[in-house]
N, C-alpha and C positions, 0 to 999 in steps of 0.2 A: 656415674659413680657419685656417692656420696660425697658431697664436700664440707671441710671443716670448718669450724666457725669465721675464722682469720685465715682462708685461704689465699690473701695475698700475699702474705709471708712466706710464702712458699712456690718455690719454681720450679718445672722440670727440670732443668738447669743444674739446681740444687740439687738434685734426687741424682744428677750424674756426678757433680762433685763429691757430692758422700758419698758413692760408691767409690769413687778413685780413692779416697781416703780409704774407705775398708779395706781393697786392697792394696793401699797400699803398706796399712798395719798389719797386713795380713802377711804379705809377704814377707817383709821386717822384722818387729817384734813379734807376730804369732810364727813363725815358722826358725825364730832361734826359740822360744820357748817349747815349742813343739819336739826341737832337735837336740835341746839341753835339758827337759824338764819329763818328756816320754808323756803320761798320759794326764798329769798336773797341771804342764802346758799347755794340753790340748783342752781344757778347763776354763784357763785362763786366757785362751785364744775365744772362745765363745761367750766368756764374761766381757771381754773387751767389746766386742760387737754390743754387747747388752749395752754399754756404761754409753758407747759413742751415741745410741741412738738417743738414748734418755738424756746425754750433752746435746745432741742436736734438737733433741725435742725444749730444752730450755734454753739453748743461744736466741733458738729463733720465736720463744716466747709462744707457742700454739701449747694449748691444753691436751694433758697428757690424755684423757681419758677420749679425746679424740681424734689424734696419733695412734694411738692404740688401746684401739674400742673395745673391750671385752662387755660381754651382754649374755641372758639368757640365751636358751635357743630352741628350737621346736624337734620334736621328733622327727618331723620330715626333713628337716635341714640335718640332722643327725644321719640319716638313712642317705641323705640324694648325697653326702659329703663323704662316705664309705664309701656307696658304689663310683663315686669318682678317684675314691682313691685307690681302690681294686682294679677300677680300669686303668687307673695312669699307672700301677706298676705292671700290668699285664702289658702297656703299649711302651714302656721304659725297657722292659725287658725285652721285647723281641726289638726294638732301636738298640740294645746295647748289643747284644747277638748279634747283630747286622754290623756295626762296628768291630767287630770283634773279627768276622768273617774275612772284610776289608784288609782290616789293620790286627792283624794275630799279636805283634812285637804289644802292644798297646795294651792286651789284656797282661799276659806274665808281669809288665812293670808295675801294673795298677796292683794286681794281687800281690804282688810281693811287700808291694806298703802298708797293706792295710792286713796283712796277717798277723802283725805282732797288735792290731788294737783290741784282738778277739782274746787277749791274756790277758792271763788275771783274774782276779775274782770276781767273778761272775754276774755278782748282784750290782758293783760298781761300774763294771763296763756296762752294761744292759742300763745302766741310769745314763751313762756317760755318752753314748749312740743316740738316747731317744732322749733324755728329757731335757739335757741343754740345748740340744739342736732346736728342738719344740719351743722352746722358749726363749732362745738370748739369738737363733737366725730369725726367728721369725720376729723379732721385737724390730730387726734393721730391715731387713726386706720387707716383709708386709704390715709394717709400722712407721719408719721414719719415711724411709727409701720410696715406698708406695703413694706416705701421705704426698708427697712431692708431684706425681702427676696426677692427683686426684681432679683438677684443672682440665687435663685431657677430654675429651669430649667422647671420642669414641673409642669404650671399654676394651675392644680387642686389642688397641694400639697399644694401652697399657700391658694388658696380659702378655702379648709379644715382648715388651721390653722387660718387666720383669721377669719371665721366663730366661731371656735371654743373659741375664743380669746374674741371677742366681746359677746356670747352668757356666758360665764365668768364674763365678766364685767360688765355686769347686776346684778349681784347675787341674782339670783332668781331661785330655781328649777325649779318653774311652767314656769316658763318665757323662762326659756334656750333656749328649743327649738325652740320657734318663735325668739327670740334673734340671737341665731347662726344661723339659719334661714335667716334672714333679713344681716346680718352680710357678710356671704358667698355670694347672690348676689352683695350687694354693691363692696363687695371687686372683683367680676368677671367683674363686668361693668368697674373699675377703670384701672384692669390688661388689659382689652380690650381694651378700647380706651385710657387708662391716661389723667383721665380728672376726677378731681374731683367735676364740677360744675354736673356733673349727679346724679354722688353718691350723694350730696348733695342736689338734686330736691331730688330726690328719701328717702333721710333720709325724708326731709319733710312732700312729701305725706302722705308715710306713717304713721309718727307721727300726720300728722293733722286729719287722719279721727279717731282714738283713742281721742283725744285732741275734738273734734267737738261734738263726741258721751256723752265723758265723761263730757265735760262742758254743754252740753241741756241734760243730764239728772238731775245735781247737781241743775241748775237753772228751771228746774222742777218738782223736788220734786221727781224724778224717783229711782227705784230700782235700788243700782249698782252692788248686791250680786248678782254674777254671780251661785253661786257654788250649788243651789240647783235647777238650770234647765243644769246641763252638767251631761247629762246621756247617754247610752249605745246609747238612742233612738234619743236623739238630736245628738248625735257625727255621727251615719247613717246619719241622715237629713243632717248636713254639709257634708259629704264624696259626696251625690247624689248631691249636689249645688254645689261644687266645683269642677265638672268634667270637666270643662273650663279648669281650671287653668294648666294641663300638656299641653295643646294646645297653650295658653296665654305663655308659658314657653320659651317652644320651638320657638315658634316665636318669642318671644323679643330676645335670643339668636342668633337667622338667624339674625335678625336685626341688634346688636351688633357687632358679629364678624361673619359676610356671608363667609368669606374665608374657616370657620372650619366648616362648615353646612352640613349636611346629610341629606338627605331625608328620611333615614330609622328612624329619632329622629320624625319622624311624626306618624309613625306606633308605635313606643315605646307607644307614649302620648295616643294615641289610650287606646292600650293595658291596659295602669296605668289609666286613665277614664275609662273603662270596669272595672277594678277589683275594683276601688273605687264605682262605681257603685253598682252591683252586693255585697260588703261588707255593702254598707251603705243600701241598701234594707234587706239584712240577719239581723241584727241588729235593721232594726225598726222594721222589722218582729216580730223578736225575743224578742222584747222590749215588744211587746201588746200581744203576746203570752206568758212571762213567766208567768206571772201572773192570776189569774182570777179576772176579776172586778169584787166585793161587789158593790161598789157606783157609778153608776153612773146619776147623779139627776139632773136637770133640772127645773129651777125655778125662779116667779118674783113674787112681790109685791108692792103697794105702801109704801111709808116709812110717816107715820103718828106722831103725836107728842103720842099719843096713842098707836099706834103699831111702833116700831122701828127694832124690832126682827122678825128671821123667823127661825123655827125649822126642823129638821131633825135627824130623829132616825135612826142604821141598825145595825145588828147584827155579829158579827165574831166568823165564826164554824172553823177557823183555825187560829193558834199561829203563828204568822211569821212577817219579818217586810211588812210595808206594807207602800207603798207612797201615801200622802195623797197634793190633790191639790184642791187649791178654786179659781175660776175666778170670778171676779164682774165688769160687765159690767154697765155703766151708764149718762145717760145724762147731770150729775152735778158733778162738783167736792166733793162729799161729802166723809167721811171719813166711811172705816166697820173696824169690827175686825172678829175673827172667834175663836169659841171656840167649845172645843172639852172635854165631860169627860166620864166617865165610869158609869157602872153602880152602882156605889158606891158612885157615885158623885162626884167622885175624878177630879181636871181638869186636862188634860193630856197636853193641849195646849190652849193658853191666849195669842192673837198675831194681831196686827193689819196688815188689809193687807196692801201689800203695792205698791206705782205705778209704772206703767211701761210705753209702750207707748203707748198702746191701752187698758189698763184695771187695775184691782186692784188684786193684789195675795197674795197667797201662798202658797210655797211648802215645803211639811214635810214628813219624813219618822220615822218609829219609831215604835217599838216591841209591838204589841196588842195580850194581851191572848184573850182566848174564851170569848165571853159574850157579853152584850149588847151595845150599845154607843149612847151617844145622843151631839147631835152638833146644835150650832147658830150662825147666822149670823147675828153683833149688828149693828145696823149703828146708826153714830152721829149724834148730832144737828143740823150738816151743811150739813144734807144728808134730813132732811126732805122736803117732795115733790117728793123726786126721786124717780124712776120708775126702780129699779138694774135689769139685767141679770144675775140669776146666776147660776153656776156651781158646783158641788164637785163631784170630783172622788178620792176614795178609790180603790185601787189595788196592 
């Protein structure tokens, strides 16, 4: 990696006590502003990271513009710096799936913090997601933070630690992994060319398609509880759809830095798409196979002021948990619920569904003895007229 003029001034050492100080501002002062101030804090949490870098970049007297190097850039470094980052959210997302699969409690708490960032008006969260992040994280990681082990000799050693650094500074378990994930390329692209205006595309994109998703769901009424569709079966599904992405890799790399390129890192991607493949096929296999489906029903009616309800009875000759899913298709926005109880009348579940982008749901699991069960599908006031599609599967 490039080194800066006056790289004595500067020690690995260093690059770990500034991070102890980031968080430790972080956890301090950014996280009462965060918790007193809602999304002004969170502003102000990501300007403070700005200021400390540009304080450290003048305590310790190195020029800024080689702290953090902004420079033209080529079209191919444009191209190989996408397809790296299309591939690190395509390899971020099936790691956070697999997390999720793990540790289920980990996704519900993660979503539930980060649904109230998606409120609000629109144009200022979508700045607030991608363009402070792009510029005031990346000024401390892959500017002060990074200058610090420019010394390092062998470039991987670096990317590890700042991957690891950055996937930290998130503090989120669920999260790590895409975190240190996304972290490590940025910090490879920066160490390749020294040019922080990529890293910085590159923070964006990727921030804005989370930012994009998460704001048109909030502003339409959508489901953003991830944590009861990342199963065994949906984590295959993402492994077989991301078989791209070791190809997408490999190439933004050649693209990056073509000097260190091997031909043989095309057989690898190969290799790691064949086994992602062939894993995400075992796994959905294995998903519709463990089980035996009780339920699987199929059904429409009109929704009357008269009749609002539709029933469905089935029986369970085995004690085990069992996942239970309602899809409600339909022509109008109108609202269902779905209810579920025993033969004792006891109600097991009392939930409305809820939206998503093509339909209305929900997914439950939860321990049924032997016996009978009876379930309905209510729909609202503001559903009469409609014509539902719908679904339940028990399994």
């Amino acid at each position: 990696m490039e080194k800066i003029a006056n790289q004595e001034r500067l020690k690995p050492w260093m690059g770990i006590v500034l991070f102890a100080v980031l968080m430790a501002l972080f956890l301090t002062a950014g996280a009462y502003m965060q918790a007193n101030w809602g999304k002004l804090g969170l502003v102000l949490t990501e300007v403070m990271f700005l200021l400390l870098a540009i304080g450290f970049c003048l305590i310790r007297k190195v020029k800024i513009k080689e702290m953090f190097p902004i420079k033209k850039f080529s079209a191919r470094e444009f191209f190989g710096s996408l397809f790296l980052i299309i591939s690190g959210q395509n390899i971020s997302l099936i790691a956070t799936m697999l997390v999720g699969v793990i540790f289920p409690s980990w996704v519900e708490d993660t979503m539930e913090s980060m649904m109230s960032l998606y409120t609000g008006n629109p144009i200022l969260v979508f700045l607030l997601i991608t363009v402070t992040p792009a510029i005031c994280e990346e000024a401390i990681h892959r500017g002060a933070i990074l200058s610090c082990f420019r010394s390092i000799r062998k470039d991987w050693v670096i990317v590890l630690i700042m991957g690891l650094l950055f996937g930290i500074n998130h503090v989120s378990a669920y999260r790590f992994a895409a975190t240190a994930i996304l972290g490590a390329i940025l910090s490879f692209v920066v160490i390749k060319r020294n040019n922080m205006i990529l890293s910085m595309f590159m923070h964006f994109a990727n921030n804005a398609v989370s930012a994009l998703a998460g704001i048109f769901a909030v502003n339409s009424g959508l489901n953003l509880d991830a944590s009861s569709s990342i199963t065994p079966q949906t984590l295959g599904t993402y492994l077989i759809i991301g078989i791209t992405a070791p190809f997408l890799f490999v190439l933004g790399c050649w693209m990056i830095a073509p000097d260190k390129h091997r031909k043989i890192r095309f057989l690898i991607a190969g290799i790691i798409a064949a086994v992602m493949f062939i894993s995400g096929a075992v796994l959905t296999a294995a998903s519709f196979s463990a089980h035996k489906t009780i339920v699987q029903s199929q059904m429409s009616y009109t929704v009357t002021e008269e009749e609002k309800d539709v029933t469905m009875d089935f029986a369970v000759e085995e004690e085990r948990e069992y996942s239970i899913m309602v899809v409600v298709t339909s022509n109008q926005d109108g609202d269902y619920s779905f209810v579920l109880q025993d033969e004792h009348g006891k109600t097991l579940i009392d939930s409305p569904l809820k939206k998503t982008l093509t339909a209305k749901t929900l997914a439950d699991k939860m321990t049924l003895p032997v016996g009978s069960y009876h379930t309905e599908i209510r729909a609202e006031d503001n559903a009469v007229g409609d014509n539902p599609q719908i679904t339940v599967v028990v399994n």
